[in-house]
C-alpha positions in Angstrom: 25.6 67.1 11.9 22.4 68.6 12.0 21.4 66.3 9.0 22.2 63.4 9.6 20.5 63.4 13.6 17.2 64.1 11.7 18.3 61.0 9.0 18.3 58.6 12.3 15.2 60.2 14.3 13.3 59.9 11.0 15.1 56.1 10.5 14.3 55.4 14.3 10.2 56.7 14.3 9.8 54.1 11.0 11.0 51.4 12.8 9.0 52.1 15.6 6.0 52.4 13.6 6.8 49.1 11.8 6.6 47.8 15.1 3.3 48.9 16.1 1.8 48.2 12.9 3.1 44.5 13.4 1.6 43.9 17.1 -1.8 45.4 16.0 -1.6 43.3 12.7 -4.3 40.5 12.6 -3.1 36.8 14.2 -2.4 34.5 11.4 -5.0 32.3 10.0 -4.6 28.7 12.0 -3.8 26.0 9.8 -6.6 24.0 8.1 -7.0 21.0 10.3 -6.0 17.4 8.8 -9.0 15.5 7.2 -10.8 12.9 9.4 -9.3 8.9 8.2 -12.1 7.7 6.0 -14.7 5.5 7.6 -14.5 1.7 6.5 -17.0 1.2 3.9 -18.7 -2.4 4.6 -20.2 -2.7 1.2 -17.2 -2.3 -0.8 -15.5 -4.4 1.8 -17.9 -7.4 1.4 -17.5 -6.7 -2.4 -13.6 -7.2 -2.1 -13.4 -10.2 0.6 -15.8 -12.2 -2.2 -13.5 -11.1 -5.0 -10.1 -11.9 -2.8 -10.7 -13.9 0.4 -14.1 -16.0 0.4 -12.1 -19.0 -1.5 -10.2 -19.7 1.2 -11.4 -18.2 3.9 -15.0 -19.1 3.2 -17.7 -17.0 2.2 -18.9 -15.6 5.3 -15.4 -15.9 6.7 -15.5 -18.5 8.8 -13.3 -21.0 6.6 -13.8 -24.9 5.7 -10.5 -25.7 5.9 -8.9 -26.1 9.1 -5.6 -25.1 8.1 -7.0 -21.8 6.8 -8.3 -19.1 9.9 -11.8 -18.0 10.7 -11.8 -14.5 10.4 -15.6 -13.8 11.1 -15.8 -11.6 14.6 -11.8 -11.1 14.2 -10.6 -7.9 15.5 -10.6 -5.9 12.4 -7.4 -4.0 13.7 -5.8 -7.4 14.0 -6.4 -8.3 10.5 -5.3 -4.8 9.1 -1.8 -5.6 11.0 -1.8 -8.8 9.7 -2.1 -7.9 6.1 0.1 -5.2 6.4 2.8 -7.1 7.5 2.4 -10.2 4.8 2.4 -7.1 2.1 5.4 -5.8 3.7 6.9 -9.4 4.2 7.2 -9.3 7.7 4.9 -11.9 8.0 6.0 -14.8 5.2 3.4 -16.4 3.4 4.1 -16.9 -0.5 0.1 -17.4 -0.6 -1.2 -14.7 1.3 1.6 -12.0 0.2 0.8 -12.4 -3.2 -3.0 -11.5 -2.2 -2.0 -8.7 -0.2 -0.5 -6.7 -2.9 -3.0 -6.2 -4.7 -4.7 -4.8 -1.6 -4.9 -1.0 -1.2 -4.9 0.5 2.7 -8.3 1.3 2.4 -9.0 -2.4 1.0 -7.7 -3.7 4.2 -9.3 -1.9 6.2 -12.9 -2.3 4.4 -12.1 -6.2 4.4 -11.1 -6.2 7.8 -14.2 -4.4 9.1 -16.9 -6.2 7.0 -14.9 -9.7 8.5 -15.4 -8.8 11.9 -18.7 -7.8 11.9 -19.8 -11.7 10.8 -20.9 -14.2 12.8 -18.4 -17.0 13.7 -19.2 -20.3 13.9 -18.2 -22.5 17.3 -15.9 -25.1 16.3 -15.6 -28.1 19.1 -12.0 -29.9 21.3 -11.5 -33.2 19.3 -9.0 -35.0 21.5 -10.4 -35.9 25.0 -7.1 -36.8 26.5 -5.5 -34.0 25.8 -8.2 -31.2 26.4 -7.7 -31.4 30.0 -3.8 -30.5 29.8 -5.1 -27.8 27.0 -7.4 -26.3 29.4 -4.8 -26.1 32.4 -2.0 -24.0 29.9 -5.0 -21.9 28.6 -5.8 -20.8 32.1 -2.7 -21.4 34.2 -0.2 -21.9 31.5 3.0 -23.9 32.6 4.9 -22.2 35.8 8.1 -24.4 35.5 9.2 -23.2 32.2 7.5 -19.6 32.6 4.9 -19.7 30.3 2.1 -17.4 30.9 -1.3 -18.6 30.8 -3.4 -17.6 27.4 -6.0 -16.3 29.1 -4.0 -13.5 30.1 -4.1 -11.9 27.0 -6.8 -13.6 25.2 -9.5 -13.5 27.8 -10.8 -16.4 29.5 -13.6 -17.3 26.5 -10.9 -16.4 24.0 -12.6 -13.4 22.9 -9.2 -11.3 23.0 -8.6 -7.4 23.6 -9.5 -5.3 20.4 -6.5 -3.5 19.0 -4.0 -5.6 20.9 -4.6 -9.2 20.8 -6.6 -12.0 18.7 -9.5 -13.5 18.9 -9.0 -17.2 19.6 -12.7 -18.6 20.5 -13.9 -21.3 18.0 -10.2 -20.7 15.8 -9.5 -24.1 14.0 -6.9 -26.5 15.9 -5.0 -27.4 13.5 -4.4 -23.3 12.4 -3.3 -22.5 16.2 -1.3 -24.8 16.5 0.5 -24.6 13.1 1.1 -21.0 14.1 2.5 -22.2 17.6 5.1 -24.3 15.5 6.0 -21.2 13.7 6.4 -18.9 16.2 8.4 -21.4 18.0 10.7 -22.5 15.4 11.2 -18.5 14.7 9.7 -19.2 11.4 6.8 -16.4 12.1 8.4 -13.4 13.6 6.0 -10.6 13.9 5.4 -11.2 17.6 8.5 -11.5 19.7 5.8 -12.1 22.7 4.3 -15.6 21.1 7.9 -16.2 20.3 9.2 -16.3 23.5 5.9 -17.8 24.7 6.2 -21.2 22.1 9.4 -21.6 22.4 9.0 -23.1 25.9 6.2 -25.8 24.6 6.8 -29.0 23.2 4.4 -30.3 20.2 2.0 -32.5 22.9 1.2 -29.3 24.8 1.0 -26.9 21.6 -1.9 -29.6 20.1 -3.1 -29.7 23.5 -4.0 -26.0 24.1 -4.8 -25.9 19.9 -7.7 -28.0 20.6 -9.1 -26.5 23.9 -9.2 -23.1 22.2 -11.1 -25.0 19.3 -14.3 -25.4 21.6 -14.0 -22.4 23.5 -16.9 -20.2 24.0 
């Protein structure tokens, strides 16, 4: 027996020294920390809006066209979302889903960044008669059919919240409200908010607030 009680001493004082050797081993390296995202590059940005966007959205991107956006000053976070989702075809556009993919992550980003740091141009409220109602469902929107006032979300000049919600100030009329429409008649979907929101108003009061927000400052 002799034998075989030195066999499990001998067994028992390796384990133990496996032991100690393991609690005075050194602590593992941490792991390598994940790279910084890329900073946009404004250059190559400008470079791509020319090459992609400036014929419809105007060179220094605040667009001729009133059915096409300004995107000068837009939230570039806004616009990244916004391409995304037409690449993706959450957002439908034929037009500007065909643009998008041929638009890397980075490209967005670079476009959307070099957009919003140009100047956009005022625009002006066309329609006297109906500027007043526009101005009263900007600010107070319409109580009776609970829609909230704009303002709430897109500031009282229009300026909107960075990351969350566009800009509006100066945005064509006839592009805000052709995107009312949509969102009403569930034709744009990537905003169940603006859905529910449009598809309280009838066409007089979507033209209405369209061209208030056209001259706001």
């Amino acid at each position: 027996m002799k034998p075989t009680v030195s066999l499990l001493i001998a067994a028992a004082l390796a384990v133990s020294a496996s032991v100690s050797l393991a609690q005075h081993a050194a602590p593992a390296a941490p792991a390598p920390a994940a790279p910084a995202p890329a900073k946009p590059d404004s250059a190559a940005g400008g470079a791509r809006y020319a090459a992609v966007c400036a014929a419809c959205h105007g060179p220094d991107g605040n667009s001729a066209v009133p059915a096409n956006p300004k995107l000068a000053q837009q939230h570039p976070e806004y616009i990244v979302k916004q391409l995304q989702e037409f690449k993706a075809g959450k957002r439908v556009s034929p037009v500007m889903q065909g643009f998008a993919a041929t638009l890397s992550e980075a490209d967005m980003k670079n476009i959307a960044y070099w957009a919003a740091s140009q100047k956009a141009k005022p625009g002006f409220a066309k329609d006297k008669e109906l500027v007043t109602l526009g101005e009263r469902i900007y600010r107070g929107g319409i109580a009776d059919r609970q829609v909230a006032a704009c303002s709430g979300c897109h500031s009282p000049n229009g300026a909107g919240v960075p990351s969350q919600y566009p800009r509006l100030s100066g945005q064509h009329a006839d592009y805000i409200a052709a995107q009312l429409v949509s969102f009403r008649d569930g034709v744009r979907k990537n905003s169940v908010q603006m859905n529910q929101v449009a598809a309280r108003m009838n066409d007089r009061e979507i033209k209405a607030v369209a061209d208030y927000i056209a001259g706001l400052r």
